[in-house]
C-alpha positions in Angstrom: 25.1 -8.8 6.6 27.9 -8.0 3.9 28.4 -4.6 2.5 27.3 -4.2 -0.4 29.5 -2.0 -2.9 28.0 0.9 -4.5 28.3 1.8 -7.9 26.9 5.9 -8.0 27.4 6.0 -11.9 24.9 3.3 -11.9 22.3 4.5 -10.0 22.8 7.9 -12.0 22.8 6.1 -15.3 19.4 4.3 -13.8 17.6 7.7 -12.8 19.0 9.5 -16.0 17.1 6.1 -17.7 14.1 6.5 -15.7 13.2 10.0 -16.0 13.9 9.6 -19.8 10.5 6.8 -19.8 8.8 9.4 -17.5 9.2 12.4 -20.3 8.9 10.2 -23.2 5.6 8.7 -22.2 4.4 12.4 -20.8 5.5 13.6 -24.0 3.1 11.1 -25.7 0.4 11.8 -23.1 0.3 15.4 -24.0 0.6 15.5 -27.6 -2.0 17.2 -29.3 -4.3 17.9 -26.6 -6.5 21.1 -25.3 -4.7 22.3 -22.0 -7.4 25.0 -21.4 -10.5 22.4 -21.0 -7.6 19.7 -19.0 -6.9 23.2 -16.7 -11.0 23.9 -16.6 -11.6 20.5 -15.3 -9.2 20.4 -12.7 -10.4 23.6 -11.2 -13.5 22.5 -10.7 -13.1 19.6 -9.2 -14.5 18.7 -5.9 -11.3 17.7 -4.0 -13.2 16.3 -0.9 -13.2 13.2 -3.0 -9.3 13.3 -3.5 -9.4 13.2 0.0 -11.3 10.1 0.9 -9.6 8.4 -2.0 -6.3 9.1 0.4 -7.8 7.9 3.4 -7.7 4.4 1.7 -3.9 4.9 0.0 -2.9 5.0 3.5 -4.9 2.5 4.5 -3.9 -0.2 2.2 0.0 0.2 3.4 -1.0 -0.8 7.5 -2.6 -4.1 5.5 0.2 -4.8 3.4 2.6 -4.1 6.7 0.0 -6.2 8.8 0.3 -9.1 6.0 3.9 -9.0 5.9 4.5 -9.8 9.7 2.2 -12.7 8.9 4.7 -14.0 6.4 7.9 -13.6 8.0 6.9 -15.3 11.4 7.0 -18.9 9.5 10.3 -18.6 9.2 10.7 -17.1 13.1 10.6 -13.6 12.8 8.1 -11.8 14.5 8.1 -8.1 13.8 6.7 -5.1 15.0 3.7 -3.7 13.2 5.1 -0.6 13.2 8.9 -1.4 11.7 7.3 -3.6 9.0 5.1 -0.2 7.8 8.0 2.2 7.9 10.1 -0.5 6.1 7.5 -0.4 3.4 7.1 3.4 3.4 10.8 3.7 3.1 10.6 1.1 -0.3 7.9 2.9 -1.6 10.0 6.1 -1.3 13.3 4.8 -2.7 11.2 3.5 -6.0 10.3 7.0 -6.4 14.0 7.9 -6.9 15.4 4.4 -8.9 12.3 2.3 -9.8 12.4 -1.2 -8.6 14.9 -0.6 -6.1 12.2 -0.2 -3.4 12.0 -4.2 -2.8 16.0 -3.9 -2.1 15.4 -0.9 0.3 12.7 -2.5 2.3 13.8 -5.3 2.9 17.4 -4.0 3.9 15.3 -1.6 6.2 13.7 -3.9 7.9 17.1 -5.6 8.9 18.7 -2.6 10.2 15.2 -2.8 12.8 14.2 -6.1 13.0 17.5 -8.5 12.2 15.5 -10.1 9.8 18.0 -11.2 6.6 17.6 -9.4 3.4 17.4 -13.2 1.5 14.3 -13.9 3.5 12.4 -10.9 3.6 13.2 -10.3 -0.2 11.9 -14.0 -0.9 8.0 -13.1 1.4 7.9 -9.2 -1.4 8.5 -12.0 -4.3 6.0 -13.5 -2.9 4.0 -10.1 -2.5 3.8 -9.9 -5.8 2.8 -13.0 -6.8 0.1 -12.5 -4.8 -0.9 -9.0 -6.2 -0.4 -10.6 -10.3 -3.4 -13.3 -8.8 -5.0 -10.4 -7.8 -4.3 -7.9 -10.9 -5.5 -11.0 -13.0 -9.0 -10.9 -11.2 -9.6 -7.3 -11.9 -8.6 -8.2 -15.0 -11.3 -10.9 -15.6 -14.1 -8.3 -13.9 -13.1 -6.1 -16.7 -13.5 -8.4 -19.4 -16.9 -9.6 -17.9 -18.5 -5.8 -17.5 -16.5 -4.2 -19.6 -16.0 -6.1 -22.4 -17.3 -3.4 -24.8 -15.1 -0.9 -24.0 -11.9 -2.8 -24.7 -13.8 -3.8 -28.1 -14.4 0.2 -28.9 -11.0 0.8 -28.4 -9.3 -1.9 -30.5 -11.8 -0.7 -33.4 -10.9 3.4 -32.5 -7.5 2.3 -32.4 -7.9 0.1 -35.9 -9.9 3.1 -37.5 -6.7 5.3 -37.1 -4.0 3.0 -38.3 -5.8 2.5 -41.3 -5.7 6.6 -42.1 -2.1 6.6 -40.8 -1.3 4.3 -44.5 2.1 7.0 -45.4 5.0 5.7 -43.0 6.7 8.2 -41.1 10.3 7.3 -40.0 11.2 8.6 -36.5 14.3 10.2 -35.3 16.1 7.2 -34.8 15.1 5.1 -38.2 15.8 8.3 -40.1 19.4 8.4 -38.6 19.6 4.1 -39.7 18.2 5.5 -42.9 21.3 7.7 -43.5 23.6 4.5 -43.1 21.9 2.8 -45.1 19.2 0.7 -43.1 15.9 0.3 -45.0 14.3 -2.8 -43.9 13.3 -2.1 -40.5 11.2 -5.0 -39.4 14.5 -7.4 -40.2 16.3 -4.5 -38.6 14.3 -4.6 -35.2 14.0 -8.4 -35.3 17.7 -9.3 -35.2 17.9 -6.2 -32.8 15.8 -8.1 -30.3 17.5 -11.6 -31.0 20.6 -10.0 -30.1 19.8 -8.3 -26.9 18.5 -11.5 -25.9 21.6 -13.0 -26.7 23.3 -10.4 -24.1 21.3 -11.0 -21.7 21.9 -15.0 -21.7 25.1 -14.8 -21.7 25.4 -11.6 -19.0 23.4 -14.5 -16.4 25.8 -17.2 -17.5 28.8 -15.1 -16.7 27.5 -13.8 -13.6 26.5 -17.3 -12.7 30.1 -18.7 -13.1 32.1 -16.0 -10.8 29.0 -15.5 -7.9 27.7 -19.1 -8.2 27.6 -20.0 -4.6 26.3 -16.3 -3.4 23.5 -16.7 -6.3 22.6 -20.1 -4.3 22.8 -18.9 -1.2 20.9 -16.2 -2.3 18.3 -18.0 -4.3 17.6 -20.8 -0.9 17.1 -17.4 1.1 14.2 -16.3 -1.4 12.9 -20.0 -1.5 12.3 -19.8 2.2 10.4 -17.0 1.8 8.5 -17.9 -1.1 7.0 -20.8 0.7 6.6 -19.0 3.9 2.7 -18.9 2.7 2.3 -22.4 2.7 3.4 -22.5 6.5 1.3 -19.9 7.7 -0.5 -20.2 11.1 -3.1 -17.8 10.3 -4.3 -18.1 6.4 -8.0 -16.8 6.9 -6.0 -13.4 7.9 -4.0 -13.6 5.0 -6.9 -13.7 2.9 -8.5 -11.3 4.3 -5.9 -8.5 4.5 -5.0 -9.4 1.0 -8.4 -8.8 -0.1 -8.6 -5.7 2.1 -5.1 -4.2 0.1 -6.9 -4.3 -3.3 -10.4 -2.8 -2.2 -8.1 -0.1 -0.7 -6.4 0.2 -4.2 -9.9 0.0 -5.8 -11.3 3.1 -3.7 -7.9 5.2 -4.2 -8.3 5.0 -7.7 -12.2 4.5 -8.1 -13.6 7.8 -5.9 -11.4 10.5 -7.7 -13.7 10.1 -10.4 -16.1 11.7 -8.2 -14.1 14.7 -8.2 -15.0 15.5 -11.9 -18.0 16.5 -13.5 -17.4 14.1 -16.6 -16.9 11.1 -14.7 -18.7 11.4 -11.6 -21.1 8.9 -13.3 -19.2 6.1 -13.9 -19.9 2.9 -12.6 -18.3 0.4 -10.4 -17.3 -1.1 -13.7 -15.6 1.3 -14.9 -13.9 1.4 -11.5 -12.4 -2.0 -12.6 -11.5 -0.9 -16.1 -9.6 2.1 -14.2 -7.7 -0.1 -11.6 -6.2 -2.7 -14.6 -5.4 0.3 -16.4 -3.8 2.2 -14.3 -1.6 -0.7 -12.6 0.0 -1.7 -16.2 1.3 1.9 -16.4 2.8 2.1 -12.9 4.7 -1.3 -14.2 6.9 0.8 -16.9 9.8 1.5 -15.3 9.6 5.3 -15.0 10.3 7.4 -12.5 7.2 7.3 -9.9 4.5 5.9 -12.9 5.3 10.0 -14.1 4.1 9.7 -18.0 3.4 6.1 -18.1 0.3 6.8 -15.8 -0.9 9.4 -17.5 -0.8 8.0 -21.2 -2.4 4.5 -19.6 -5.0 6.7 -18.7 -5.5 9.1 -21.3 -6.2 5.8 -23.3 -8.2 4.0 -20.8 -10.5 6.9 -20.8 -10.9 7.1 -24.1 -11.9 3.7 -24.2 -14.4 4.2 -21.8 -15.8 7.6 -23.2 -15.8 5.6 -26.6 -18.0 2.7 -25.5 -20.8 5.2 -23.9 -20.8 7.0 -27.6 -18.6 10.0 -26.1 -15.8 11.9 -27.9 -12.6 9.9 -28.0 -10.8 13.7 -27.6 -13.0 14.4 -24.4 -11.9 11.1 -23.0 -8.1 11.3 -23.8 -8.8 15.2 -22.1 -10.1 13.8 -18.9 -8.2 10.2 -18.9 -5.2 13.0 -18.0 -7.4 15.4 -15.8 -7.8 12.3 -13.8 -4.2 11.5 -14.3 -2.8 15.2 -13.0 -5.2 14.4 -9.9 -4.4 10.8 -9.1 -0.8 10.1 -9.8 0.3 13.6 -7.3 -2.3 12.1 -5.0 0.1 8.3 -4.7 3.1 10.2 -5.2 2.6 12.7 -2.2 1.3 9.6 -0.3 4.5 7.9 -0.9 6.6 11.1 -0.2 5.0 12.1 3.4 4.7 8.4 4.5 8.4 7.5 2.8 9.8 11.0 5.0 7.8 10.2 7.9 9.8 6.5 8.2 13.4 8.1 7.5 13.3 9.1 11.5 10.8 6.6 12.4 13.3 3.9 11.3 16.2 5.7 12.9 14.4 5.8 15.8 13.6 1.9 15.8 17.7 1.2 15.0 19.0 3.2 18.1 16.9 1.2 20.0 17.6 -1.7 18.8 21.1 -1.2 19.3 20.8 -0.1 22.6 18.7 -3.2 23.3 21.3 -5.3 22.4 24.3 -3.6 24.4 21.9 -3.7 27.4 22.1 -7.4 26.8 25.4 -7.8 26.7 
């Protein structure tokens, strides 16, 4: 496998990014909200749920390692159980320092265990999450079924305070633009997008032209993976872990309402509405879902409290109780699991090594 140059100004520049999202969208979460009834509610919570609901956090990463040694033996790897979870304990880990850079980790993990080359392993957590957008998409339609009226109630709460909101109130930044002489914002944001689009175009095309035949190379590695599913020997298992992944998801995130007063009564629907919510904020790239999360679910909340005739404020109040429970819950998964494979992994390597000098 090459060595890969590394660039630490970048991955500064990417973390410094990162935890910017994370306090910008914790910033949001928090504004204008009643600390004393968020501190109330969290203690009295019953914890023994936060516990169960961490029982099936750790659960779901043995399926997705499980799953994943079903996808890379297409292709002739078989791998150990074991290697393929620490792998994905160590990815989960390195996303909670540079977002997105857990795929990359993983799958150069598992090489440093298994031999199994980054291109092809990266091309089967593509494929991963394909697999877990079909599967986002069909908690998404539950939602709309059963909880239709909650999404309605919002987008009318949500309508109801625009219409108040009729003054316009320039932020930081448009009331710097204002001071040069920028007035019309919506041209001002529009040609803004077209031309970081532009960039971006022609940032692939020159990268195509000097790395064409490693972006190939690259690109057939992926391909290979990709289509692993459609050779795989044992599809019914597939399924079945895949469906076991997201019921473990759906417990993490559904039984720490039990652990509050206010929401120990909702519904296996609202469990859905919870899950979709709480998955589009861990998607903004902040620094472990930190602020993202919590404003997805200071709103989802709302919603919810909103369609049973409840307070919006009480919902926004315990859409973050939840929040302060849940997202340390994953986080603290993520760190003891992600520390737990640092010597796990180094373990596995020395013995590889040692495997193959015995050989030779």
């Amino acid at each position: 496998m090459e060595k890969k140059s590394k660039n630490p100004l970048k991955s500064i520049l990417t973390i410094v990014i990162s935890l910017a999202f994370a306090g910008f969208f914790l910033w949001l979460a928090l504004k204008g909200l009643d600390f004393k009834v968020i501190k109330a509610s969290l203690a009295k919570a019953n914890y023994l749920w936060v516990l169960f609901a961490s029982v099936f956090g750790i659960l779901a990463y043995w399926f997705r390692a499980v799953r994943w040694n079903l996808m890379l033996e297409p292709m002739g790897h078989k791998i150990s159980n074991s290697n393929s979870l620490w792998s994905i304990s160590f990815g989960y880990l390195m996303n909670l320092t540079i977002p997105r850079s857990g795929e990359v980790a993983r799958a150069t993990a598992l090489y440093g265990v298994e031999k199994v080359p980054v291109d092809k392993s990266f091309g089967t957590i593509i494929l991963e999450r394909v697999v877990d957008l079909i599967c986002m998409l069909g908690f998404l339609g539950l939602t709309v079924i059963f909880k239709f009226d909650a999404i309605i109630s919002f987008y009318k709460f949500v309508t109801e305070q625009k219409a108040k909101k009729t003054k316009f109130e320039p932020n930081f930044v448009e009331r710097l633009l204002m001071k040069i002489g920028v007035n019309d914002f919506d041209s001002f944001y529009f040609y803004l997008k077209i031309s970081i689009g532009v960039l971006l175009i022609l940032s692939l095309i020159v990268f195509y032209k000097y790395k064409k035949e490693k972006v190939i190379n690259f690109g057939k590695g992926i391909l290979q993976g990709l289509t692993s599913v459609f050779k795989l020997k044992e599809k019914g298992k597939f399924i079945l872990y895949t469906i076991g992944i997201w019921v473990c998801y759906y417990f993490a995130a559904y039984l720490v309402c039990f652990a509050l007063p206010e929401t120990s009564n909702f519904t296996i629907a609202d469990g859905f509405f919870i899950i979709v919510v709480g998955t589009l904020g861990m998607i903004v790239p902040a620094s472990g879902g930190i602020g993202a999360f919590n404003l997805a679910m200071k709103y989802g909340f709302m919603a919810l409290f909103i369609s049973m005739g409840k307070s919006a404020e009480l919902g926004g109040e315990m859409g973050l109780t939840y929040s302060f429970i849940s997202l340390p819950l994953q986080i603290t998964i993520m760190l003891v699991m992600g520390l737990i494979s640092i010597p796990m992994l180094a373990k596995a390597r020395e013995k590889a090594v040692s495997e193959k000098e015995f050989e030779n």
